[in-house]
MIZAVEX-367085 format. One record per residue: x, y, z of N, C-alpha, C in turn. Coordinates in steps of 0.1 Angstrom, whole numbers, padded with zeros to 4 digits. Layout:
<rs>
+-------+-------+-------+-------+-------+-------+-------+-------+-------+
|  n.xx |  n.yy |  n.zz | ca.xx | ca.yy | ca.zz |  c.xx |  c.yy |  c.zz |
+-------+-------+-------+-------+-------+-------+-------+-------+-------+
|     X |     Y |     Z |     X |     Y |     Z |     X |     Y |     Z |
...
+-------+-------+-------+-------+-------+-------+-------+-------+-------+
</rs>
This chain:
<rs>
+-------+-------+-------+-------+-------+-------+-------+-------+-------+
|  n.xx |  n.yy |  n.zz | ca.xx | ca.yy | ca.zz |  c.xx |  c.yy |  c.zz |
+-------+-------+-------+-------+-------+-------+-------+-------+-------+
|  0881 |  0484 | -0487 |  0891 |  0474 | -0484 |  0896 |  0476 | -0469 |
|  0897 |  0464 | -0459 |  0902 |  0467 | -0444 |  0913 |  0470 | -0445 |
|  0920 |  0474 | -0437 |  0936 |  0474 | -0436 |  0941 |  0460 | -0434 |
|  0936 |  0449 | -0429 |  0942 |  0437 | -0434 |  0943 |  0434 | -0448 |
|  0933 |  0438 | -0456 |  0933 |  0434 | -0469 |  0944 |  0443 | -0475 |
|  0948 |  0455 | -0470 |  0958 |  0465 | -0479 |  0970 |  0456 | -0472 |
|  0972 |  0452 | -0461 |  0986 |  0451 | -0458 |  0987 |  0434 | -0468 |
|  0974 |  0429 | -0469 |  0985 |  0415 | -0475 |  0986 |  0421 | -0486 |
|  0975 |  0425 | -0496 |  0977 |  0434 | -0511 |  0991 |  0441 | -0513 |
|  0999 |  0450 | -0502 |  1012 |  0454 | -0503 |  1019 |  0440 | -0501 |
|  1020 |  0434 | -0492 |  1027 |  0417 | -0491 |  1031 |  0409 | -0506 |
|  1015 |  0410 | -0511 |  1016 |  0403 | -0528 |  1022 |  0413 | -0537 |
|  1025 |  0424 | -0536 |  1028 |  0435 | -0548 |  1048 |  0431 | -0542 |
|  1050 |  0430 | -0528 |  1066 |  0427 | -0525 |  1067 |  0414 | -0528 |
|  1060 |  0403 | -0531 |  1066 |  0388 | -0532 |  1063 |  0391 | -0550 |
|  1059 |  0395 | -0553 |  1059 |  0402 | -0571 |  1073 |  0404 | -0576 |
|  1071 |  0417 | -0568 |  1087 |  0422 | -0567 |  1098 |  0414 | -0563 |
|  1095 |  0406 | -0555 |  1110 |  0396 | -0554 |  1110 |  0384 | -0561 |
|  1102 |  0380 | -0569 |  1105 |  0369 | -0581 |  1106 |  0380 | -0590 |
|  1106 |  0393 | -0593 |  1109 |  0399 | -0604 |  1122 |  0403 | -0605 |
|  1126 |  0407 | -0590 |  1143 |  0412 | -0585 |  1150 |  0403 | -0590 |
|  1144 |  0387 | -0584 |  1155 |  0374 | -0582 |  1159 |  0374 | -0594 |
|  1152 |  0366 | -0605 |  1150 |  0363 | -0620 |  1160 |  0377 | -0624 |
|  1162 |  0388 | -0619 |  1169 |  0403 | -0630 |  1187 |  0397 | -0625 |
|  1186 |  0395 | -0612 |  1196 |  0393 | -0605 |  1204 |  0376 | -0607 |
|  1195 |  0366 | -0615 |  1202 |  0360 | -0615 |  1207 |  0359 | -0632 |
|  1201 |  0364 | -0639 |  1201 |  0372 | -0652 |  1215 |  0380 | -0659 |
|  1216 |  0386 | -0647 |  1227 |  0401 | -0648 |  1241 |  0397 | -0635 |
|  1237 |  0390 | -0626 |  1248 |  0390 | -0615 |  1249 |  0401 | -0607 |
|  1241 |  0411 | -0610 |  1241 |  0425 | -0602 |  1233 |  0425 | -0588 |
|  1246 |  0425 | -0575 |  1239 |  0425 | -0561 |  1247 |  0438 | -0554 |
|  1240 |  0442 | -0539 |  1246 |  0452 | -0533 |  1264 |  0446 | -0530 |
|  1269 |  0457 | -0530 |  1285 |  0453 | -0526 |  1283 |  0446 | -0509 |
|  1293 |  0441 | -0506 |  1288 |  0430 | -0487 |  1292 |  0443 | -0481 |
|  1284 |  0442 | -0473 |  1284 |  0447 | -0462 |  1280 |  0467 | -0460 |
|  1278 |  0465 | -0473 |  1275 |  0484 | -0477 |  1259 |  0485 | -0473 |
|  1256 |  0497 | -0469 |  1245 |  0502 | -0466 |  1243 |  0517 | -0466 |
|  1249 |  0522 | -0473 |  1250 |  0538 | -0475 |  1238 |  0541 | -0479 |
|  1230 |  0536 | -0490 |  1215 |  0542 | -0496 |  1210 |  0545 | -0479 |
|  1212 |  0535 | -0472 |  1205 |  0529 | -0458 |  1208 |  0548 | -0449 |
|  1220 |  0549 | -0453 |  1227 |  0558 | -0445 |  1223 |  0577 | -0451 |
|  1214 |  0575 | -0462 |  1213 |  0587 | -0464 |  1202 |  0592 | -0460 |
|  1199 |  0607 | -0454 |  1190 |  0610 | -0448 |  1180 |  0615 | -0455 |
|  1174 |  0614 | -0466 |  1170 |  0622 | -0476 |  1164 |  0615 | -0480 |
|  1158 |  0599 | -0477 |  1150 |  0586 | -0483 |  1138 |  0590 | -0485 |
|  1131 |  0590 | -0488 |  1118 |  0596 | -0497 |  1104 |  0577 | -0495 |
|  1097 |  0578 | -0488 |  1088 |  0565 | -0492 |  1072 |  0572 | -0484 |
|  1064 |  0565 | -0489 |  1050 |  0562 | -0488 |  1049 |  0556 | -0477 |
|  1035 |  0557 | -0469 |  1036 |  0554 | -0450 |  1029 |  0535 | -0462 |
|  1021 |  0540 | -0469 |  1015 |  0521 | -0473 |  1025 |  0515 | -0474 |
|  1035 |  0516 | -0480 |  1049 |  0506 | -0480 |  1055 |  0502 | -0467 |
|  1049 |  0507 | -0457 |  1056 |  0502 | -0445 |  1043 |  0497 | -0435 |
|  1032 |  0499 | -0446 |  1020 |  0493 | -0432 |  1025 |  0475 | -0431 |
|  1027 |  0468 | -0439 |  1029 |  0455 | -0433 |  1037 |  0454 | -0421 |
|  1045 |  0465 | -0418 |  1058 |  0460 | -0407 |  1051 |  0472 | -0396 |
|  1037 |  0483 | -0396 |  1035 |  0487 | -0386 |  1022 |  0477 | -0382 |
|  1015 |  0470 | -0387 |  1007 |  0459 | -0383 |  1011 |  0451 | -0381 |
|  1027 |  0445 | -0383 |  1032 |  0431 | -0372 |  1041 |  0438 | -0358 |
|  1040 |  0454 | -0361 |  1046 |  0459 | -0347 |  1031 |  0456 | -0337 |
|  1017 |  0462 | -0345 |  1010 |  0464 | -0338 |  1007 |  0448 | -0331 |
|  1006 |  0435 | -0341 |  1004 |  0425 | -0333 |  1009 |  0417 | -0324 |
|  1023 |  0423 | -0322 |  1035 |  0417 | -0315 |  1035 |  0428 | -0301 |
|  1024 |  0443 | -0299 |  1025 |  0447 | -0291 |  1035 |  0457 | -0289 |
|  1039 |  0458 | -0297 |  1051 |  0468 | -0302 |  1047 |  0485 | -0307 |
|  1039 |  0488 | -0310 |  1033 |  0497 | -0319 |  1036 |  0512 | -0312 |
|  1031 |  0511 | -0303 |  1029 |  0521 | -0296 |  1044 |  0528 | -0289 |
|  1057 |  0515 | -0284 |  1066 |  0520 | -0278 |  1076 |  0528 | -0294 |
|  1071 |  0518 | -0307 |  1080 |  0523 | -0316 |  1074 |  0534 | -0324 |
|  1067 |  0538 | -0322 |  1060 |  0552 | -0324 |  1070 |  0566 | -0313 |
|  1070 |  0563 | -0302 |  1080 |  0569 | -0294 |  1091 |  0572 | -0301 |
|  1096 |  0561 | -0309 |  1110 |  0559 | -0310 |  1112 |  0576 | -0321 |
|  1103 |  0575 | -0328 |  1100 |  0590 | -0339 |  1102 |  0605 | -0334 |
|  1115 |  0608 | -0338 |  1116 |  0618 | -0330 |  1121 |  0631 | -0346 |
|  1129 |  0629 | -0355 |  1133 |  0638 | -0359 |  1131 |  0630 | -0372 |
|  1120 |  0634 | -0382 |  1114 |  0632 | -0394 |  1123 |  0631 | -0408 |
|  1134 |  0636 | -0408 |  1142 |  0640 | -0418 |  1157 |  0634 | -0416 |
|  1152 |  0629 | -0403 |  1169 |  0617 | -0398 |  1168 |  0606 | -0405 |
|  1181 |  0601 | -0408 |  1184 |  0585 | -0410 |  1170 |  0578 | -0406 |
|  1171 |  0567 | -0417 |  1159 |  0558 | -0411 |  1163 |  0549 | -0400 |
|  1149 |  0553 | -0390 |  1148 |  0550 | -0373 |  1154 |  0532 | -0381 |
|  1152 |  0523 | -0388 |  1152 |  0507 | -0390 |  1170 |  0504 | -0394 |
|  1175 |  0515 | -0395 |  1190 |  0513 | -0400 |  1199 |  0509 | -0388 |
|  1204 |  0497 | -0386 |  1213 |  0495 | -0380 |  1230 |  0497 | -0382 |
|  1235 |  0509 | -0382 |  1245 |  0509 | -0385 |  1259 |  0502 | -0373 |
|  1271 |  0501 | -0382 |  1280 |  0496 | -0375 |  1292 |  0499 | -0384 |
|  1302 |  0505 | -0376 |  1317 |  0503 | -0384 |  1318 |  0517 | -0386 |
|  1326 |  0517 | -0400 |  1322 |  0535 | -0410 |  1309 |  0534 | -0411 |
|  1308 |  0551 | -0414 |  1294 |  0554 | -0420 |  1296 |  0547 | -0432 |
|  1281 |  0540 | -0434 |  1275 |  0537 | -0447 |  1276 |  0516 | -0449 |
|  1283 |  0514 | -0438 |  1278 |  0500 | -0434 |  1267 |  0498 | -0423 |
|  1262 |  0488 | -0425 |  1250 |  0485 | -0415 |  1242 |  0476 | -0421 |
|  1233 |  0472 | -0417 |  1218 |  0463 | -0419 |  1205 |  0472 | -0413 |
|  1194 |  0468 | -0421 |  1184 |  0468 | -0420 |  1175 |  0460 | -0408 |
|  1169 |  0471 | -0395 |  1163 |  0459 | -0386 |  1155 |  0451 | -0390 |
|  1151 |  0454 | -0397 |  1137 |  0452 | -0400 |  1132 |  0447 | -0415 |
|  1145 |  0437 | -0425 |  1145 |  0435 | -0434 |  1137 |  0433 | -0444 |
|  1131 |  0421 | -0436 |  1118 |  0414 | -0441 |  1104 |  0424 | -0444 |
|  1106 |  0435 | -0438 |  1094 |  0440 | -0439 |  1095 |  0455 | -0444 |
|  1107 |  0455 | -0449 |  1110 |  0468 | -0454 |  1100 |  0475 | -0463 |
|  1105 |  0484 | -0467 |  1097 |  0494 | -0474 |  1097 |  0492 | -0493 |
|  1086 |  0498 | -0500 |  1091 |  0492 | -0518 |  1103 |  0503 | -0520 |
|  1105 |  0515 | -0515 |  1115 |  0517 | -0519 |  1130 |  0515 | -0519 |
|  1132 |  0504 | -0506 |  1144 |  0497 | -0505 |  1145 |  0481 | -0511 |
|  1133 |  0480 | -0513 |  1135 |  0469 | -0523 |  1134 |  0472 | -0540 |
|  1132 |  0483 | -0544 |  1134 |  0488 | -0553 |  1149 |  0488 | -0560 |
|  1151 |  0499 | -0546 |  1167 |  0502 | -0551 |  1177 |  0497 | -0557 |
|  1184 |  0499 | -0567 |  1196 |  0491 | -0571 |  1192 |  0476 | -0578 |
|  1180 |  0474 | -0579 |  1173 |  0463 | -0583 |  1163 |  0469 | -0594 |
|  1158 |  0480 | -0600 |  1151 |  0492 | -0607 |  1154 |  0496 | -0617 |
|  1144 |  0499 | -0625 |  1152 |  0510 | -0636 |  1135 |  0518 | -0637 |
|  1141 |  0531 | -0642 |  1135 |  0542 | -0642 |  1129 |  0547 | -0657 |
|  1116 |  0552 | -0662 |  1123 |  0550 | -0678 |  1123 |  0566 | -0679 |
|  1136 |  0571 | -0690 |  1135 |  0587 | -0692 |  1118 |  0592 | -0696 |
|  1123 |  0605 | -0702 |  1114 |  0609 | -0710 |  1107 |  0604 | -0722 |
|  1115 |  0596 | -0729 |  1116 |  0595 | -0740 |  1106 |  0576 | -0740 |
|  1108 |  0573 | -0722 |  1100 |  0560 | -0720 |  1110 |  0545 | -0720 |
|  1123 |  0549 | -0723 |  1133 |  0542 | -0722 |  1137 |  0537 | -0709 |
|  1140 |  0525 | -0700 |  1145 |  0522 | -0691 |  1158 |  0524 | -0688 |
|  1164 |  0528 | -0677 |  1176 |  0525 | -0671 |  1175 |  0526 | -0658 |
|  1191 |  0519 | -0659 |  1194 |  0514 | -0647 |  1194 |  0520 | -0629 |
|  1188 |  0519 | -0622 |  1188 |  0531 | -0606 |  1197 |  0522 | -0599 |
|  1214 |  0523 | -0600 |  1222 |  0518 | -0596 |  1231 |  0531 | -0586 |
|  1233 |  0524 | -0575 |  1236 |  0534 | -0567 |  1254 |  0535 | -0568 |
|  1260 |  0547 | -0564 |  1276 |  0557 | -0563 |  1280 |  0542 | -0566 |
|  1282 |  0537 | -0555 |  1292 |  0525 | -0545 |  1293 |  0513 | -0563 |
|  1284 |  0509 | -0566 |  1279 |  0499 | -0574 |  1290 |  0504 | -0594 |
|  1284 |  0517 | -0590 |  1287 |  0519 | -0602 |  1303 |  0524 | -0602 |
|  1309 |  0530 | -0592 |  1322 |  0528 | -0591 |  1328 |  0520 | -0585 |
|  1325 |  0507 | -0580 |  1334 |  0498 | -0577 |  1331 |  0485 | -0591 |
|  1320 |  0481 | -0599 |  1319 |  0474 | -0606 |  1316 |  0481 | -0619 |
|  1320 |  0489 | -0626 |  1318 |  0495 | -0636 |  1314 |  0487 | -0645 |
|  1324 |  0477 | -0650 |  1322 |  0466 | -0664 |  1310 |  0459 | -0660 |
|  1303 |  0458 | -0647 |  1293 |  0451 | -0641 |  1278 |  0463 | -0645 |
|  1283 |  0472 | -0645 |  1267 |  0481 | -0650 |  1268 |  0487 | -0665 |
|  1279 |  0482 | -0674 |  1278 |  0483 | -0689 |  1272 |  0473 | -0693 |
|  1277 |  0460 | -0687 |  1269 |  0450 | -0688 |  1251 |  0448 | -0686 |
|  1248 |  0454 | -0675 |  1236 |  0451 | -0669 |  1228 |  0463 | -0681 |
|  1234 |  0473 | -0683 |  1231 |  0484 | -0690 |  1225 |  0479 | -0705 |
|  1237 |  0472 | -0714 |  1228 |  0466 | -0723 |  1221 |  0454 | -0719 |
|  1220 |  0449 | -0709 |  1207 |  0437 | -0710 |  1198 |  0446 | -0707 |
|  1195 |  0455 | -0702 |  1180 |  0462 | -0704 |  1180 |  0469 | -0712 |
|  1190 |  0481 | -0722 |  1185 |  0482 | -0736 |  1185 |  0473 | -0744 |
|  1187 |  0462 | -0744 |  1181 |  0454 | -0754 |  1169 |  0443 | -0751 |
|  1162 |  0444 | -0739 |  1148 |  0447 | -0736 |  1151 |  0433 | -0724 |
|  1162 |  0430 | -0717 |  1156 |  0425 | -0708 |  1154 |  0428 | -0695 |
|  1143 |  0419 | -0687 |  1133 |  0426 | -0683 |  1136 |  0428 | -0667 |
|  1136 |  0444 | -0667 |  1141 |  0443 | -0652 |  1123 |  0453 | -0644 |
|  1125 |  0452 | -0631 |  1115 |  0457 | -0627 |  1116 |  0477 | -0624 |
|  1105 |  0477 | -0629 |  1105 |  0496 | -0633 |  1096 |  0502 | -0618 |
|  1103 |  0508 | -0615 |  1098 |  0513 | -0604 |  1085 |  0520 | -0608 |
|  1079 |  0527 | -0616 |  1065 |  0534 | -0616 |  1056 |  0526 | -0619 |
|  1057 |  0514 | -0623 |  1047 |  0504 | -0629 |  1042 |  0497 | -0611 |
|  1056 |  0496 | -0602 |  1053 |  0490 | -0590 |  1044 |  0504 | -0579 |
|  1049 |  0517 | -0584 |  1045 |  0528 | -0571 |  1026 |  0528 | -0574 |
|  1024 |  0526 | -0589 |  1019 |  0528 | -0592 |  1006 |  0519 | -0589 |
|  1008 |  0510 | -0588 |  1002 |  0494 | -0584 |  1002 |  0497 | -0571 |
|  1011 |  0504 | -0561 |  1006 |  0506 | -0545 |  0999 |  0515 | -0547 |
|  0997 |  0529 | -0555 |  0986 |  0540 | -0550 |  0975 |  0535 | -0555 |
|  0973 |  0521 | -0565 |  0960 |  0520 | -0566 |  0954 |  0513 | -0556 |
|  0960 |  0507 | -0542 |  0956 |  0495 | -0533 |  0953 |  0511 | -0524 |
|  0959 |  0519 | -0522 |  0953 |  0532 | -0518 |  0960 |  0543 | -0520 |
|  0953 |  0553 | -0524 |  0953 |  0564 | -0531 |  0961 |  0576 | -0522 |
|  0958 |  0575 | -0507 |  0959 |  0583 | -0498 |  0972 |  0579 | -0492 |
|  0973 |  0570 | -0486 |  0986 |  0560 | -0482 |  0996 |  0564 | -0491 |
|  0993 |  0557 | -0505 |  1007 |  0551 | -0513 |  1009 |  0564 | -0519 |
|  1005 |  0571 | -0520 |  1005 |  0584 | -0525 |  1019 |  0593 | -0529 |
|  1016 |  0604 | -0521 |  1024 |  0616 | -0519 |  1036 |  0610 | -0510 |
|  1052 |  0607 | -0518 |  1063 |  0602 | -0507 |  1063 |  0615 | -0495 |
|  1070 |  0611 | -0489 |  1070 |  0616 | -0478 |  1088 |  0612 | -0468 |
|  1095 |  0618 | -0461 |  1109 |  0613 | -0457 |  1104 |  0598 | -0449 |
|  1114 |  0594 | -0451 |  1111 |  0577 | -0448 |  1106 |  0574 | -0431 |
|  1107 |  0584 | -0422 |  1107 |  0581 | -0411 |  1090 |  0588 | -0404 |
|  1090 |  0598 | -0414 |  1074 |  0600 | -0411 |  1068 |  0594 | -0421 |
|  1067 |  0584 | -0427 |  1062 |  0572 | -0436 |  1061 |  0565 | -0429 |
|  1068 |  0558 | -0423 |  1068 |  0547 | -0413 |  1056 |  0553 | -0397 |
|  1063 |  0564 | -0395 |  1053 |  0571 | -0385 |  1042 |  0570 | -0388 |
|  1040 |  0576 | -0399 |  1022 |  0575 | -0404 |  1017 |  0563 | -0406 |
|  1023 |  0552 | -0408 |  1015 |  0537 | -0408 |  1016 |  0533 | -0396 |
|  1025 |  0534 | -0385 |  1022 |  0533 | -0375 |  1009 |  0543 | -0366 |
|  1006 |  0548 | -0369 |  0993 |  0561 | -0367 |  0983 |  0556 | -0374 |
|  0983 |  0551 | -0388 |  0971 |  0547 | -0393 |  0966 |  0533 | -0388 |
|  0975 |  0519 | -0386 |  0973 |  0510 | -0378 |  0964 |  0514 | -0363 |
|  0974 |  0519 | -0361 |  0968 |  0522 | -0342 |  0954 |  0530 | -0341 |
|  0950 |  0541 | -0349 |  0939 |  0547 | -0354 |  0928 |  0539 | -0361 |
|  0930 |  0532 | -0371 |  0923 |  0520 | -0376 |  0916 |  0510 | -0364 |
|  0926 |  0508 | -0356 |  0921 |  0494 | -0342 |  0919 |  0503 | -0331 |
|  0915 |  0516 | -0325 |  0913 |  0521 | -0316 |  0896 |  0521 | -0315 |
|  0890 |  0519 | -0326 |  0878 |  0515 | -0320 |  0869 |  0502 | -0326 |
|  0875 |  0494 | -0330 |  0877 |  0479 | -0334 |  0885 |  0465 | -0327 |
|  0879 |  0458 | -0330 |  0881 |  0450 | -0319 |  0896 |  0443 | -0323 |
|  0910 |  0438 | -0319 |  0918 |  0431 | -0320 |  0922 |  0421 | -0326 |
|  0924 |  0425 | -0342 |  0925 |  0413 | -0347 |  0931 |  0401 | -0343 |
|  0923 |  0391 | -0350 |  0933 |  0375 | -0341 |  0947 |  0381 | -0352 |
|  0955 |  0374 | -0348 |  0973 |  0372 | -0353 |  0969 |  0359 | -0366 |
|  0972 |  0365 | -0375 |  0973 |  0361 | -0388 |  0985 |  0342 | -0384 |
|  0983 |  0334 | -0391 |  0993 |  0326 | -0390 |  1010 |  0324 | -0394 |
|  1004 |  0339 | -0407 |  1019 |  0338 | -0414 |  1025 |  0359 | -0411 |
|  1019 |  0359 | -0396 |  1020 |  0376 | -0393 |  1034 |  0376 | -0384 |
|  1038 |  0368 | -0380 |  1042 |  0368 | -0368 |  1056 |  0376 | -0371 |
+-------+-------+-------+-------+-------+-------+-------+-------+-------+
</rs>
């Protein structure tokens, strides 16, 4: 498989995931609180460098690649894509559209125990400011409706590659390493033409 074929194969596993999000969310009513971004703000984010090759191949086609590879300096910081503003723990995402499956996961997820049961991956903020909002959400997935399970989706990326989607890694050398594997991939290949829906 080329790396064009993995980054749209990750593209179709995220537009998967967001008719599966939408449909949970318009189901249950459960969205992030406005203007919060704390998951965004914790340094400890955990993702796979394949979850982020779509957004280091539209760095690389926009000519970008190489300056935001620089930007990578301390592996274990805040993610380099978090625009914060205000208190800690508001902000936006630069780079929304092309984020990673773990932030589109988040808060949108359920995990299943041991036992193979799902629940809910609802983050601090969510569950104490809307409580009667995640009893609710709580029994619509024990009583089987259908929300999206995060291992059924990681699992669907390590099969598109084994090596990439793999082993997480802190979110900022994930992102580093698809920007590495992009630029390494096309260092001795010729320049792809710009996709029509890359831009």
């Amino acid at each position: 498989m080329s790396l064009y074929q993995k980054v749209k194969a990750v593209e179709r596993l995220f537009a998967r995931l967001a008719r599966e999000s939408q449909e949970f969310q318009v189901q249950t009513s459960l969205s992030c609180l406005p203007g919060c971004g704390k998951c965004c703000a914790y340094p400890n984010v955990q993702a796979t460098p394949l979850e982020f090759l779509p957004l280091a191949y539209q760095w690389f086609l926009s000519g970008e690649a190489e300056g935001r590879l620089a930007q990578f300096t301390d592996e274990d910081s805040i993610c380099t894509n978090f625009l914060p503003f205000g208190p800690l723990g508001q902000g936006s995402c630069g780079t929304y559209a092309k984020r990673g499956l773990i932030c589109r996961l988040f808060g949108y997820s359920a995990s299943n125990d041991k036992h193979g049961i799902p629940h809910l991956s609802a983050c601090k903020p969510i569950k104490e400011q809307t409580p009667e909002q995640i009893i609710t959400v709580a029994n619509f997935v024990a009583n089987g409706g259908k929300i999206p399970l995060a291992t059924n989706y990681y699992r669907v990326l390590a099969s598109i590659d084994p090596i990439l989607g793999g082993e997480p890694m802190p979110i900022n050398k994930a992102i580093k390493e698809a920007i590495l594997t992009v630029l390494t991939y096309y260092s001795y290949r010729s320049h792809p033409h710009r996709p029509s829906n890359a831009a």
